[in-house]
C-alpha positions in Angstrom: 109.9 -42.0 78.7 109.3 -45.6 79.1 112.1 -46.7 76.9 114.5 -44.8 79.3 113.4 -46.7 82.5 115.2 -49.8 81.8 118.6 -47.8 81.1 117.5 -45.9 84.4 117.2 -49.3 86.7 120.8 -50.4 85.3 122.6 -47.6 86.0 121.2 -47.9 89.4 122.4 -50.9 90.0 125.9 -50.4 88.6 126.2 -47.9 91.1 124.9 -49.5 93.6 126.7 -52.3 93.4 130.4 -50.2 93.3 129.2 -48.4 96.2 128.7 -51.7 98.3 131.9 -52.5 96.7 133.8 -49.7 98.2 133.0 -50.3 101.9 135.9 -51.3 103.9 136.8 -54.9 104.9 137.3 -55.9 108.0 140.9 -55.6 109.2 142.3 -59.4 109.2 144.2 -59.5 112.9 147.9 -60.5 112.5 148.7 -64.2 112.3 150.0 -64.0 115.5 147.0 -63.1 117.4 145.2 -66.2 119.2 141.5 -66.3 117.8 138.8 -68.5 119.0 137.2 -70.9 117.6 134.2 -68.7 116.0 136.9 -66.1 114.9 138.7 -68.9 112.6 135.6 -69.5 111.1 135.0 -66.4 110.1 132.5 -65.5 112.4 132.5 -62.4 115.1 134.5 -63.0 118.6 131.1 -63.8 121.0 133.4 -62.7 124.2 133.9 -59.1 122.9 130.0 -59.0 121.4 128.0 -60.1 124.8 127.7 -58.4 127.9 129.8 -59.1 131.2 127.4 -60.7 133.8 125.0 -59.3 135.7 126.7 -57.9 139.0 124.4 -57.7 142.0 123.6 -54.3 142.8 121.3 -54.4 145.6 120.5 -56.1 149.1 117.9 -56.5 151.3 118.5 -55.5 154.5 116.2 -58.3 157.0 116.1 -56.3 160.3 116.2 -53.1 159.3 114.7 -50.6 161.6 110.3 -49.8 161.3 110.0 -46.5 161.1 106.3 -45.1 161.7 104.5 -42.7 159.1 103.0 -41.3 161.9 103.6 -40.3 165.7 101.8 -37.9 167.9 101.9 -37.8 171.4 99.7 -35.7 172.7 99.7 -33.4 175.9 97.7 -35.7 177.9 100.5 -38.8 177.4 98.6 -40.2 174.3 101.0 -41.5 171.8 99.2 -42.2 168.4 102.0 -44.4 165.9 100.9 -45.5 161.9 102.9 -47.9 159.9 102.2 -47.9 156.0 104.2 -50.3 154.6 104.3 -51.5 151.1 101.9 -54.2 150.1 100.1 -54.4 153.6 97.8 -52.5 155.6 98.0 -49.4 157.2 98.3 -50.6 161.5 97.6 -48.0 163.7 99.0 -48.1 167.4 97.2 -46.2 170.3 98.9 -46.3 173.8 97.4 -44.0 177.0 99.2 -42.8 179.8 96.5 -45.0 181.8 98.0 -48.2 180.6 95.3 -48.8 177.6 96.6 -49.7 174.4 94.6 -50.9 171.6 95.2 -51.7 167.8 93.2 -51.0 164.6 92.1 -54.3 163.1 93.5 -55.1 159.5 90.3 -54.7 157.2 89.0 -57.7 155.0 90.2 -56.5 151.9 93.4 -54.4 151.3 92.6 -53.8 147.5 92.5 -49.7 146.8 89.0 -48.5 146.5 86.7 -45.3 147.4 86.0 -45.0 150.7 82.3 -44.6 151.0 81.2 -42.2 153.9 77.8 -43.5 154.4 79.0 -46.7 155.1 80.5 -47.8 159.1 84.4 -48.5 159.1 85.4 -52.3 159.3 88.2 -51.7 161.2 87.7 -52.4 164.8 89.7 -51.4 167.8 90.9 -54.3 169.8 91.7 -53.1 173.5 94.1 -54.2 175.9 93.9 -53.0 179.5 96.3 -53.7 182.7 95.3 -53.4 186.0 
């Protein structure tokens, strides 16, 4: 058996070898076709290979309308409004048919967590009154 193995590796490569040899060649473009500078060299035409740019596919819109997560308005002439938006926190707008308004203060820290129960909210009402 080991005598045969080194008969087996050449005749592997001789095959392999013709069967590399038998891939096509790139076409050569017509003498008359302008070719860039890479192309003359033998190289790969860059402008056909990269990507077009990057086209701009979205815009921010500056003054686009807040709209509220929330609104009641209840019987009495409540009206209760929350905003959520992204990356700040949640502000909560109370106005009374008596003229009150107040707002919910923005708590300390707007990282997610558990809200504990058995501890007192740190948001604070801050009241306005007209008289």
């Amino acid at each position: 058996m080991k005598p045969l193995l080194p008969v087996v590796a050449v005749l592997a490569f001789a095959f392999g070898n013709a069967a590399l040899a038998a891939q096509p060649v790139d076409d050569v473009p017509p003498a008359g076709v302008p070719q860039s500078a890479n192309e003359r060299a033998g190289l790969p035409d860059l402008k056909a290979i990269n990507r077009p740019a990057a086209e701009v596919s979205s815009k921010v819109e500056i003054n686009q309308p807040r709209l509220p997560s929330y609104h009641e308005t209840s019987s009495n002439g409540t009206e209760i409004t929350e905003y959520r938006d992204k990356g700040k926190p949640v502000e909560i707008n109370v106005k009374s048919n008596f003229g009150t308004r107040y707002q919910m203060t923005a708590p300390l820290d707007t990282a997610p967590a558990v809200r504990d129960n058995g501890r007192a909210s740190t948001r604070l009402p801050s009241v306005h009154l007209t008289y």
